[in-house]
mmCIF file of the N, C-alpha and C atoms, coordinates in Angstrom:
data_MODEL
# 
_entry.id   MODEL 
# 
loop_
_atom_site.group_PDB 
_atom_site.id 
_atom_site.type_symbol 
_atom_site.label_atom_id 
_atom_site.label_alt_id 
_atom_site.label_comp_id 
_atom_site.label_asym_id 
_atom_site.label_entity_id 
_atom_site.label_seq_id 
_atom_site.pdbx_PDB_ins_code 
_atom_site.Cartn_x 
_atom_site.Cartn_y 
_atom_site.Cartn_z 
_atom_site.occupancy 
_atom_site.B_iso_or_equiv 
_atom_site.pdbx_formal_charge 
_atom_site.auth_seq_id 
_atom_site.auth_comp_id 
_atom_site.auth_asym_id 
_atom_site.auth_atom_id 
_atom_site.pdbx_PDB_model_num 
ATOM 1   N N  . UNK A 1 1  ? -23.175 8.974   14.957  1.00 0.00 ? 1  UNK A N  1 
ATOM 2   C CA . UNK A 1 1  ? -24.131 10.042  14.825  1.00 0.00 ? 1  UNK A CA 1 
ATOM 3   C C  . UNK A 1 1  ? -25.358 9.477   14.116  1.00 0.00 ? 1  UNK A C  1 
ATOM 4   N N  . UNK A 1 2  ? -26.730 9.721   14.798  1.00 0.00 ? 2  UNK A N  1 
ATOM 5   C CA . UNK A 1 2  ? -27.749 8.981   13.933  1.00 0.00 ? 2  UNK A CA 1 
ATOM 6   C C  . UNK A 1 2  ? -28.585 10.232  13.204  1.00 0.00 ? 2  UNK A C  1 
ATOM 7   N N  . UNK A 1 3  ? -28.844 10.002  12.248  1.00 0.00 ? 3  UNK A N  1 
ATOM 8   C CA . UNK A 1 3  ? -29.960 10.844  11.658  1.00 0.00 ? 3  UNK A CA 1 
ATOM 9   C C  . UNK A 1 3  ? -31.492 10.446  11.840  1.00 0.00 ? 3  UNK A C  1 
ATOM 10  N N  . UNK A 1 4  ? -32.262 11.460  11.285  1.00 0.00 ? 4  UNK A N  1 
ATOM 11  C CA . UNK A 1 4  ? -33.342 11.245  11.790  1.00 0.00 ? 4  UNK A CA 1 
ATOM 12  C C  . UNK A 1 4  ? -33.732 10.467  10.683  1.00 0.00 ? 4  UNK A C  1 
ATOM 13  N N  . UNK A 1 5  ? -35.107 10.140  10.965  1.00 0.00 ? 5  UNK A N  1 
ATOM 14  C CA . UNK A 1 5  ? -35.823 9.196   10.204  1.00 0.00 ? 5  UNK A CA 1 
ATOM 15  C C  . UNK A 1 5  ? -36.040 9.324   8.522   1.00 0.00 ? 5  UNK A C  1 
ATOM 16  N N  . UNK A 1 6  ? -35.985 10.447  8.244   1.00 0.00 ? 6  UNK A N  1 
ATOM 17  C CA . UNK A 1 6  ? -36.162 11.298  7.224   1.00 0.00 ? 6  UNK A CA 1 
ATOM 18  C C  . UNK A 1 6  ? -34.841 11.201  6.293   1.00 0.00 ? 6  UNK A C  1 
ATOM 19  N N  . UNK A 1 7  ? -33.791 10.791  7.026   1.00 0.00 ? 7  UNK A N  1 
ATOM 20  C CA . UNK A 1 7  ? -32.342 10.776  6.366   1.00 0.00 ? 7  UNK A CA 1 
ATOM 21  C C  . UNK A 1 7  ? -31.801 9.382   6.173   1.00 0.00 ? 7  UNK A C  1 
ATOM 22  N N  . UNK A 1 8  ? -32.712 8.977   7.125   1.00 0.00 ? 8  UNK A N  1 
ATOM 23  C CA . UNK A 1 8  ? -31.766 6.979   6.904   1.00 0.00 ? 8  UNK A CA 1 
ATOM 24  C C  . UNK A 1 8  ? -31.931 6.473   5.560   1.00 0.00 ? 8  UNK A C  1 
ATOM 25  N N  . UNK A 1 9  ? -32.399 6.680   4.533   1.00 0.00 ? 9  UNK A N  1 
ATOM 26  C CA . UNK A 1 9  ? -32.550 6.315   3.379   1.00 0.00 ? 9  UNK A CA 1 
ATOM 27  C C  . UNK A 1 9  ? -31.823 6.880   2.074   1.00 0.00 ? 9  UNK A C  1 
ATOM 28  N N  . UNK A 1 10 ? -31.168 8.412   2.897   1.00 0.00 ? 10 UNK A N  1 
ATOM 29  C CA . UNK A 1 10 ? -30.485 9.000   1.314   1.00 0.00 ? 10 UNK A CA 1 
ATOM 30  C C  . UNK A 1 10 ? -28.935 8.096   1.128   1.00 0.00 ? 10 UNK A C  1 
ATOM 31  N N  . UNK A 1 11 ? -28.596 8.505   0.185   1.00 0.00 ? 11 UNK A N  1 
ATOM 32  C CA . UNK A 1 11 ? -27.347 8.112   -0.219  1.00 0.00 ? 11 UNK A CA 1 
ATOM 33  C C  . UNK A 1 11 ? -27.081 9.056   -1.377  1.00 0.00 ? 11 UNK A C  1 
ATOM 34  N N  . UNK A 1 12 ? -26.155 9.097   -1.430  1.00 0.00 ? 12 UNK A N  1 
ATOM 35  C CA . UNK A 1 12 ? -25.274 10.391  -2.244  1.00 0.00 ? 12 UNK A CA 1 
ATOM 36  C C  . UNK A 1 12 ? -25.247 10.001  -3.576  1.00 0.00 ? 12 UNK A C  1 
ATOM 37  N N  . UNK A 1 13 ? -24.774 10.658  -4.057  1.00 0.00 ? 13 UNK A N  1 
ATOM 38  C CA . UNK A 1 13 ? -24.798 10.434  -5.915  1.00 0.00 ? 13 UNK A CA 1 
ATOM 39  C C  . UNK A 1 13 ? -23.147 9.906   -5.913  1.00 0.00 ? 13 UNK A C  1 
ATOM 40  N N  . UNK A 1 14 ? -22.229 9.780   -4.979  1.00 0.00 ? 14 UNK A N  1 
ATOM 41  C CA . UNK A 1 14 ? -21.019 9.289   -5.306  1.00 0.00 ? 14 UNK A CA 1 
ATOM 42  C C  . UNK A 1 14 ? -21.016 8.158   -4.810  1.00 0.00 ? 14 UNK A C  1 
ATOM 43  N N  . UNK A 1 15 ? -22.143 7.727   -3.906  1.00 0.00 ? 15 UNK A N  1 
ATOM 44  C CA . UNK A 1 15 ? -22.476 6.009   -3.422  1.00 0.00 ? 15 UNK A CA 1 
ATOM 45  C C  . UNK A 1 15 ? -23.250 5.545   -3.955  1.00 0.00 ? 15 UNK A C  1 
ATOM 46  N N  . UNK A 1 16 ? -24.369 5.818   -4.879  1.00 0.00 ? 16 UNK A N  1 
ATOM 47  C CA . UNK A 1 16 ? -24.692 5.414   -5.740  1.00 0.00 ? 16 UNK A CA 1 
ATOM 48  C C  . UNK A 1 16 ? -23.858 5.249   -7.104  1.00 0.00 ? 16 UNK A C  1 
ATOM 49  N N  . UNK A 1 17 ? -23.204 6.029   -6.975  1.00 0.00 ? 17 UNK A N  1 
ATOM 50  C CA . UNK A 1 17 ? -21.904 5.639   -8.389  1.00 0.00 ? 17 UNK A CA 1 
ATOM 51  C C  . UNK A 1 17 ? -21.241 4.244   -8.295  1.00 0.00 ? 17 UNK A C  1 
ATOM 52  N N  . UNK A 1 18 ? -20.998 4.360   -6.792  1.00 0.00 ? 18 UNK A N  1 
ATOM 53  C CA . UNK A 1 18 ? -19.617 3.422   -6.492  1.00 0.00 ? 18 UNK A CA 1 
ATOM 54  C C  . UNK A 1 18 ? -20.581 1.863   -6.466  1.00 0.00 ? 18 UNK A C  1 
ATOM 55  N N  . UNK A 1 19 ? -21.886 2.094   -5.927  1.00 0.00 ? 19 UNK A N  1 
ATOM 56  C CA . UNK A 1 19 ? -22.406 0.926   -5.840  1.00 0.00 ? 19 UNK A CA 1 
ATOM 57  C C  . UNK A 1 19 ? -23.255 0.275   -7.437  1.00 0.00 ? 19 UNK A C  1 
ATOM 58  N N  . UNK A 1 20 ? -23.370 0.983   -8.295  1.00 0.00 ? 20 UNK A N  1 
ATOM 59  C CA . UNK A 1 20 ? -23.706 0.830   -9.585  1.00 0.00 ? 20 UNK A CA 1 
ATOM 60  C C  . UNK A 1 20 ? -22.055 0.118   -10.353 1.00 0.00 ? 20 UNK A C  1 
ATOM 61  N N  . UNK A 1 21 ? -21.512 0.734   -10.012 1.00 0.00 ? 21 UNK A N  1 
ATOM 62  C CA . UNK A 1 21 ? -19.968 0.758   -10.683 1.00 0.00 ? 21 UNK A CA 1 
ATOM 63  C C  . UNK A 1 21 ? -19.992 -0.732  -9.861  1.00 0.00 ? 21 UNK A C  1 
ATOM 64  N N  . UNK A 1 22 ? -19.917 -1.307  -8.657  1.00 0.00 ? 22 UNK A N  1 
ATOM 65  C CA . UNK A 1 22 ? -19.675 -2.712  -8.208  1.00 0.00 ? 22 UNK A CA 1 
ATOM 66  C C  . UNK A 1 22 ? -20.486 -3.530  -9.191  1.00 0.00 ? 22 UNK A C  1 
ATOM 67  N N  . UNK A 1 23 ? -22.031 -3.158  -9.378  1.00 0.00 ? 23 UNK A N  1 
ATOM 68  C CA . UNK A 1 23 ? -22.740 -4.150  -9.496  1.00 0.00 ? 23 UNK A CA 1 
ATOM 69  C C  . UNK A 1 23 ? -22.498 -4.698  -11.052 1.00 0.00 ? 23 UNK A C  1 
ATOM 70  N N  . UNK A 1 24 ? -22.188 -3.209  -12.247 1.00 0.00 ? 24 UNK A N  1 
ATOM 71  C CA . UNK A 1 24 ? -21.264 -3.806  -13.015 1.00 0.00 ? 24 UNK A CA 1 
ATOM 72  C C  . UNK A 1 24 ? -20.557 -4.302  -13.386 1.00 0.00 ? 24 UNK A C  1 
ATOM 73  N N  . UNK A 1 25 ? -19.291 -4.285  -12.433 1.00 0.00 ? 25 UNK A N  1 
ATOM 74  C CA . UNK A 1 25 ? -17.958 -4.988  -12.555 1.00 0.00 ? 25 UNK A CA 1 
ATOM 75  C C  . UNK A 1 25 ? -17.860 -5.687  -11.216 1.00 0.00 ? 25 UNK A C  1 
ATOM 76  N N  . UNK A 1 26 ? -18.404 -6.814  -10.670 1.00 0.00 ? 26 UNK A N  1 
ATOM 77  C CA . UNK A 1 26 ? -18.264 -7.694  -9.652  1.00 0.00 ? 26 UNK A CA 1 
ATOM 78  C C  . UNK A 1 26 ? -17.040 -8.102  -9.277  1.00 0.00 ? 26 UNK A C  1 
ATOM 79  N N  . UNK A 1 27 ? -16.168 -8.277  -10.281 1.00 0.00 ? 27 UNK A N  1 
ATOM 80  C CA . UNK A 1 27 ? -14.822 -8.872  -10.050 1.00 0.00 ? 27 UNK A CA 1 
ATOM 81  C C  . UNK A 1 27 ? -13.825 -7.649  -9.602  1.00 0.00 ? 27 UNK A C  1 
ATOM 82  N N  . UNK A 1 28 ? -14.171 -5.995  -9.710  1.00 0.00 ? 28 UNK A N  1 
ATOM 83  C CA . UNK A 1 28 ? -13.175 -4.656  -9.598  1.00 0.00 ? 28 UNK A CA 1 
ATOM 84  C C  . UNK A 1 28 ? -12.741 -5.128  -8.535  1.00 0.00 ? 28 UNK A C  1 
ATOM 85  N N  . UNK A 1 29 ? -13.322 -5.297  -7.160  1.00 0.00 ? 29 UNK A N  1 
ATOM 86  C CA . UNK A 1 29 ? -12.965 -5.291  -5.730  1.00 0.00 ? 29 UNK A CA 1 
ATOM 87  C C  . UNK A 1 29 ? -11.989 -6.153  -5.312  1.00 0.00 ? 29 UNK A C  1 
ATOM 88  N N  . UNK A 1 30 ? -11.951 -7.343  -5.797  1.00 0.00 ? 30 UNK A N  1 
ATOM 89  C CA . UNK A 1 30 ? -10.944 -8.654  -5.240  1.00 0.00 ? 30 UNK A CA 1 
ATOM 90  C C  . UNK A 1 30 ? -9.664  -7.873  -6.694  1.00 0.00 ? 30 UNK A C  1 
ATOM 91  N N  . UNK A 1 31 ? -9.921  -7.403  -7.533  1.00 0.00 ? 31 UNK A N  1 
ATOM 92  C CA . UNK A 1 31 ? -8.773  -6.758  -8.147  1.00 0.00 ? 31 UNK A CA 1 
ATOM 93  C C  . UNK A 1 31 ? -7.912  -5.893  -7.951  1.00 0.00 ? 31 UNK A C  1 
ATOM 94  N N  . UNK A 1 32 ? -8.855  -4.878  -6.928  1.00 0.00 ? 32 UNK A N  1 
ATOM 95  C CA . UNK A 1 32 ? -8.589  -4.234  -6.134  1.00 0.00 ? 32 UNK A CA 1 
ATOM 96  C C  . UNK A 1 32 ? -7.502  -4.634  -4.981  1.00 0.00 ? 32 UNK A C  1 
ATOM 97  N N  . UNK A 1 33 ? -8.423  -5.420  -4.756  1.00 0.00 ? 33 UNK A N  1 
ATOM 98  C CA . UNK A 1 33 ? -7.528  -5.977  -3.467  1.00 0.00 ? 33 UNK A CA 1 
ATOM 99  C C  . UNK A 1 33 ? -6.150  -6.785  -3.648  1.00 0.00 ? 33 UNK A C  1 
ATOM 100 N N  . UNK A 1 34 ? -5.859  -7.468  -4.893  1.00 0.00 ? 34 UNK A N  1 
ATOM 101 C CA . UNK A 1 34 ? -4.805  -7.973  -5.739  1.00 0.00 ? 34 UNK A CA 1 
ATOM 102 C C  . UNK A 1 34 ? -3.931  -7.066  -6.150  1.00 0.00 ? 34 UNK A C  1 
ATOM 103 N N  . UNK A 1 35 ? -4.244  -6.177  -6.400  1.00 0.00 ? 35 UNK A N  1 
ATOM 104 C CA . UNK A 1 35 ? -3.328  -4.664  -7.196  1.00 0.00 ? 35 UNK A CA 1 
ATOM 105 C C  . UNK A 1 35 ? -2.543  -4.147  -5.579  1.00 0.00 ? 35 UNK A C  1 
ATOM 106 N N  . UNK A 1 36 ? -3.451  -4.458  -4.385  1.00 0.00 ? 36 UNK A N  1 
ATOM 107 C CA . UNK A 1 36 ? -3.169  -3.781  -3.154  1.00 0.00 ? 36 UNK A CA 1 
ATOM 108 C C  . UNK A 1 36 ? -1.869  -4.890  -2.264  1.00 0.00 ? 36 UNK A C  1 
ATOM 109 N N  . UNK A 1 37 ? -2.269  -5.932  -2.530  1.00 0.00 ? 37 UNK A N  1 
ATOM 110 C CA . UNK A 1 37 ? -1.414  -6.756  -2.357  1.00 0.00 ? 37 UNK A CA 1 
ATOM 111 C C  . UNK A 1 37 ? 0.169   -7.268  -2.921  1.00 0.00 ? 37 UNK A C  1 
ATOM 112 N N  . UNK A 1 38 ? -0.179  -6.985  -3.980  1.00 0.00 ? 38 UNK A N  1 
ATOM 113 C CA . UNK A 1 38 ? 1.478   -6.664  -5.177  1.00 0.00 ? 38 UNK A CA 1 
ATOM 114 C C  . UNK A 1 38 ? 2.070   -4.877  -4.569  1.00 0.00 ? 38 UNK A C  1 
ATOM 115 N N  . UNK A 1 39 ? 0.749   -4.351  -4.399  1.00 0.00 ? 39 UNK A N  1 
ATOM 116 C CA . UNK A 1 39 ? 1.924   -3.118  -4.424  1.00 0.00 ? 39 UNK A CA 1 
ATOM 117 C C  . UNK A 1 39 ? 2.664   -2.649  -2.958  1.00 0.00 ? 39 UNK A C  1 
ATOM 118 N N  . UNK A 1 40 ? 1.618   -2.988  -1.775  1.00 0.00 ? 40 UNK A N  1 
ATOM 119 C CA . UNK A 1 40 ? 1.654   -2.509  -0.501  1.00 0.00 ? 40 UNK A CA 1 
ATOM 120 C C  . UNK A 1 40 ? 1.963   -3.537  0.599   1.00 0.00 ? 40 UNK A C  1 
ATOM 121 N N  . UNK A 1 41 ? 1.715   -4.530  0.497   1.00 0.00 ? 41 UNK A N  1 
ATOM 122 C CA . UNK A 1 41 ? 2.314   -5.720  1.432   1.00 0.00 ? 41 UNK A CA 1 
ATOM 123 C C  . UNK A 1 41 ? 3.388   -6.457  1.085   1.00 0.00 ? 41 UNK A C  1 
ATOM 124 N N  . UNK A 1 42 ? 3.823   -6.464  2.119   1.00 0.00 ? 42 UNK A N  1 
ATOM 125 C CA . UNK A 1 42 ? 5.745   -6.849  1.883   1.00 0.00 ? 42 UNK A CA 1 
ATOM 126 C C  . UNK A 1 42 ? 5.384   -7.947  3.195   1.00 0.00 ? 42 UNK A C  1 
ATOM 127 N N  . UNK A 1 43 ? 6.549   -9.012  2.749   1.00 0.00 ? 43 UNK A N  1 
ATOM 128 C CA . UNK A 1 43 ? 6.929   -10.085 3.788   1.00 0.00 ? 43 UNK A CA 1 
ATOM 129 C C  . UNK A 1 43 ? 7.466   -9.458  5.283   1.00 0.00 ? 43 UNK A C  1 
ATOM 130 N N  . UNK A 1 44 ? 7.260   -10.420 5.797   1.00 0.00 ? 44 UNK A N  1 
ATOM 131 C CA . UNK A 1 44 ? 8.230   -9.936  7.150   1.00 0.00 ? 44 UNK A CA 1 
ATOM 132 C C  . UNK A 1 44 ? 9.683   -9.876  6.846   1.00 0.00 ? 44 UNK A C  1 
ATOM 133 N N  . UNK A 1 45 ? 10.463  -8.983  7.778   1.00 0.00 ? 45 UNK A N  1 
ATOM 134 C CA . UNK A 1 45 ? 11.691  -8.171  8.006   1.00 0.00 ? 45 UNK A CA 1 
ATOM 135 C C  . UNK A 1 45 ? 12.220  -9.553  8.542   1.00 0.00 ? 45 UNK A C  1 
ATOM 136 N N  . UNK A 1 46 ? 13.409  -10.172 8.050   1.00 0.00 ? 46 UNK A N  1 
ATOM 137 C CA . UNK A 1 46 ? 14.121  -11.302 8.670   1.00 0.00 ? 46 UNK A CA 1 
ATOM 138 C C  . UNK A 1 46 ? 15.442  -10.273 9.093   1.00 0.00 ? 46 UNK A C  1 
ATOM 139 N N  . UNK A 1 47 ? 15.312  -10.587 10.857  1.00 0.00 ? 47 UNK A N  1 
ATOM 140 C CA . UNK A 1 47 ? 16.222  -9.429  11.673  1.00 0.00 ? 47 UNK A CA 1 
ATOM 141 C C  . UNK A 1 47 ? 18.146  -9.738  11.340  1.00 0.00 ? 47 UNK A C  1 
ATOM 142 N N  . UNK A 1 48 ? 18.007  -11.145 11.380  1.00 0.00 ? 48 UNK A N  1 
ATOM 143 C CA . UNK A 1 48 ? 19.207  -11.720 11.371  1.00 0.00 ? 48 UNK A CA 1 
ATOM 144 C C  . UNK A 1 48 ? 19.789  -11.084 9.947   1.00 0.00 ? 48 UNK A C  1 
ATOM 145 N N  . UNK A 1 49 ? 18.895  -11.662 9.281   1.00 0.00 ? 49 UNK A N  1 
ATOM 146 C CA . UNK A 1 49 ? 20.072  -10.807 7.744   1.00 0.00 ? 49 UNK A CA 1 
ATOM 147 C C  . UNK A 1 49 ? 20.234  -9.296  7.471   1.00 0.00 ? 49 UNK A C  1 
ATOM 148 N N  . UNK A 1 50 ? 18.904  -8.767  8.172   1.00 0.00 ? 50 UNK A N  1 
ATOM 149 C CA . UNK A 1 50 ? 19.098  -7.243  8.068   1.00 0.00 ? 50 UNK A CA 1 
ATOM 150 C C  . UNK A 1 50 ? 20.725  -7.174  9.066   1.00 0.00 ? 50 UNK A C  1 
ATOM 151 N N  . UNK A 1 51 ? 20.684  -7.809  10.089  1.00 0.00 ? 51 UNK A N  1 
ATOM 152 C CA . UNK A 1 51 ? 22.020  -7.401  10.674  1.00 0.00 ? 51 UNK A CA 1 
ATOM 153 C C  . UNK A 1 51 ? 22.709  -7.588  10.234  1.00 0.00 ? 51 UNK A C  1 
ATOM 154 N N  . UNK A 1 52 ? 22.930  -9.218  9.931   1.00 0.00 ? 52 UNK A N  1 
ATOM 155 C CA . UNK A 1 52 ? 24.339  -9.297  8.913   1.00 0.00 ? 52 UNK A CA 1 
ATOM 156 C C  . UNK A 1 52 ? 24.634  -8.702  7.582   1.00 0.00 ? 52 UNK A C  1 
ATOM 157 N N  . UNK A 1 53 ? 23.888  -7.760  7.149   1.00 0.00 ? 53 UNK A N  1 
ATOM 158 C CA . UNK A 1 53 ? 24.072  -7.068  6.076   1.00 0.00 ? 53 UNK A CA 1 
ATOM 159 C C  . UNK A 1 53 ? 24.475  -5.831  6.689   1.00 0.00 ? 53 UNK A C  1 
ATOM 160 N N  . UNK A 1 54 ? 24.303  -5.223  7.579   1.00 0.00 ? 54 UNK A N  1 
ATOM 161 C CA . UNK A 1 54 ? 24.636  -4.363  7.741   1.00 0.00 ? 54 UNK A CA 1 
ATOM 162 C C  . UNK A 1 54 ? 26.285  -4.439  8.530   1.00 0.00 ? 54 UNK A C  1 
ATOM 163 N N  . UNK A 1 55 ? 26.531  -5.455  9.258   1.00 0.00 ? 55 UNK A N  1 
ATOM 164 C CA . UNK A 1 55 ? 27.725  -5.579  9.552   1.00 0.00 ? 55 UNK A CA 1 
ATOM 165 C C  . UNK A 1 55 ? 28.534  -5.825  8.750   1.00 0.00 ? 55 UNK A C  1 
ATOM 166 N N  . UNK A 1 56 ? 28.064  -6.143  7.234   1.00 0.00 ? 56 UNK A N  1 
ATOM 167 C CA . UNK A 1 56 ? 28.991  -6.555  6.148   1.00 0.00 ? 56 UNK A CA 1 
ATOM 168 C C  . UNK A 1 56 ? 29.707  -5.882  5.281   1.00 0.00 ? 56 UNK A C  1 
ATOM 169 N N  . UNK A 1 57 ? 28.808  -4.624  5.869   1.00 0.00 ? 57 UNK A N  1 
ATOM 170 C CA . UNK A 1 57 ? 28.816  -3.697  4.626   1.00 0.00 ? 57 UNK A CA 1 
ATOM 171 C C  . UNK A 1 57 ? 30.534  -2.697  4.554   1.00 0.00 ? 57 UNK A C  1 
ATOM 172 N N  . UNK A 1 58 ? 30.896  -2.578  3.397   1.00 0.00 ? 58 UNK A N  1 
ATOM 173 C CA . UNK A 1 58 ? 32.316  -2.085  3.560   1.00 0.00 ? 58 UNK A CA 1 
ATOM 174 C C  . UNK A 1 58 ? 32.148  -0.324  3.895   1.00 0.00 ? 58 UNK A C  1 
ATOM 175 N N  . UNK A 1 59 ? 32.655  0.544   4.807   1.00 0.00 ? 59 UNK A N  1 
ATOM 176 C CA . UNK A 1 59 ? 32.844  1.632   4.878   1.00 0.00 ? 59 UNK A CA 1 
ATOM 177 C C  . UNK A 1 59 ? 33.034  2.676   3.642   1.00 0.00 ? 59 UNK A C  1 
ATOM 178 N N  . UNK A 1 60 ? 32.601  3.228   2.706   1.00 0.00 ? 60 UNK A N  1 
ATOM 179 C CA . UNK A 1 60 ? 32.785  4.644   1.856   1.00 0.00 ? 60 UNK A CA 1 
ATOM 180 C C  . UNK A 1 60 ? 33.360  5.333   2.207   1.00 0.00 ? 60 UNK A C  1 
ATOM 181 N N  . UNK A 1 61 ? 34.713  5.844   1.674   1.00 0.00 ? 61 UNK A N  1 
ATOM 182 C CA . UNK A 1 61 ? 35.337  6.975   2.051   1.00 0.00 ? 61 UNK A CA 1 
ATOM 183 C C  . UNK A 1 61 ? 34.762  7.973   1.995   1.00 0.00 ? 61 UNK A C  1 
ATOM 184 N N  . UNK A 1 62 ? 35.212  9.330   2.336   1.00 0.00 ? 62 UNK A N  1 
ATOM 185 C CA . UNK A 1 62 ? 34.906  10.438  2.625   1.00 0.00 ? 62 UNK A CA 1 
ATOM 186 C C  . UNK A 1 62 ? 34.276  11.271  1.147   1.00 0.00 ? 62 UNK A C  1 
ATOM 187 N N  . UNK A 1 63 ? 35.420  11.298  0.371   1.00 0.00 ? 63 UNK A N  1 
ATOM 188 C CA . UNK A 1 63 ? 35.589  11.524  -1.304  1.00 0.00 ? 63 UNK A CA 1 
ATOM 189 C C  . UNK A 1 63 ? 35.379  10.405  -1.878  1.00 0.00 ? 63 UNK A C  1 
ATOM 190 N N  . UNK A 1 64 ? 34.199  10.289  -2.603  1.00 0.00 ? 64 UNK A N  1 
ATOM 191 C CA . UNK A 1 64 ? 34.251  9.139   -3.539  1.00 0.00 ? 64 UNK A CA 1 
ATOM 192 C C  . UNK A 1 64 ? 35.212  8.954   -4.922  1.00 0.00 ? 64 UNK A C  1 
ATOM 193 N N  . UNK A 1 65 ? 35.914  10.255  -5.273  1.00 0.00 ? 65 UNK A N  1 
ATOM 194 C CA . UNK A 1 65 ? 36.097  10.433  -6.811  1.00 0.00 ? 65 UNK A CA 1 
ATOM 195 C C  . UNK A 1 65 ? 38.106  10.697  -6.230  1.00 0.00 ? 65 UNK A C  1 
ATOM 196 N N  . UNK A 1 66 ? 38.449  10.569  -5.004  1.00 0.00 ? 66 UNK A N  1 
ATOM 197 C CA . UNK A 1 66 ? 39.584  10.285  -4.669  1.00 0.00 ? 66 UNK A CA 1 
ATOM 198 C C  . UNK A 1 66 ? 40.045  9.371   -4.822  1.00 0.00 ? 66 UNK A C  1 
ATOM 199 N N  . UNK A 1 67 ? 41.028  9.185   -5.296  1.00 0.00 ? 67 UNK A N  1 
ATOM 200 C CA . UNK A 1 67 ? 41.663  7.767   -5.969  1.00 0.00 ? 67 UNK A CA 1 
ATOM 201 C C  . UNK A 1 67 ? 43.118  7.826   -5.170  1.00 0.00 ? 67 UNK A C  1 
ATOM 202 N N  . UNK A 1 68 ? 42.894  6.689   -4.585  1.00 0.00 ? 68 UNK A N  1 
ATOM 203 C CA . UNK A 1 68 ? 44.691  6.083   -4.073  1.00 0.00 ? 68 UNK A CA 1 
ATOM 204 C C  . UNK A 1 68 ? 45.552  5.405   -4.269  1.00 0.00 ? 68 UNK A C  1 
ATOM 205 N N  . UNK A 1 69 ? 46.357  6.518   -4.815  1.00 0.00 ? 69 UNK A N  1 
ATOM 206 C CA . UNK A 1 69 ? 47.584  5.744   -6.042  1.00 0.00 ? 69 UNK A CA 1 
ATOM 207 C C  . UNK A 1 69 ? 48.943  5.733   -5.533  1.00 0.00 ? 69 UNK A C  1 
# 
């Protein structure tokens, strides 16, 4: 969507925040992106052990708190 000529120049008071807030703290963004990386990216799924873990796994009885004596 283009605006007219009259509009290509505003910017909001919350992009001017965010871009004042960068120019202060240069380093936030790659910290950003470090904080995003520890919390949200995970290795790849290795298929083979997901299977063999799951074929390994021992069955739970029905009643857990049943005891067979």
């Amino acid at each position: 969507m283009k605006f007219s000529k009259q509009f290509s120049l505003y910017e909001s008071e919350a992009t001017q925040f965010i871009n004042g807030l960068k120019l202060a703290n240069p380093k936030m963004e790659q910290g950003q992106r470090d904080g995003r990386a520890l919390l949200w990216d995970k290795a790849p799924i290795d298929l083979e052990a997901t299977q063999r873990a799951q074929e390994s796994r021992v069955k739970q009885q029905a009643y857990v708190y049943l005891t067979k004596g």
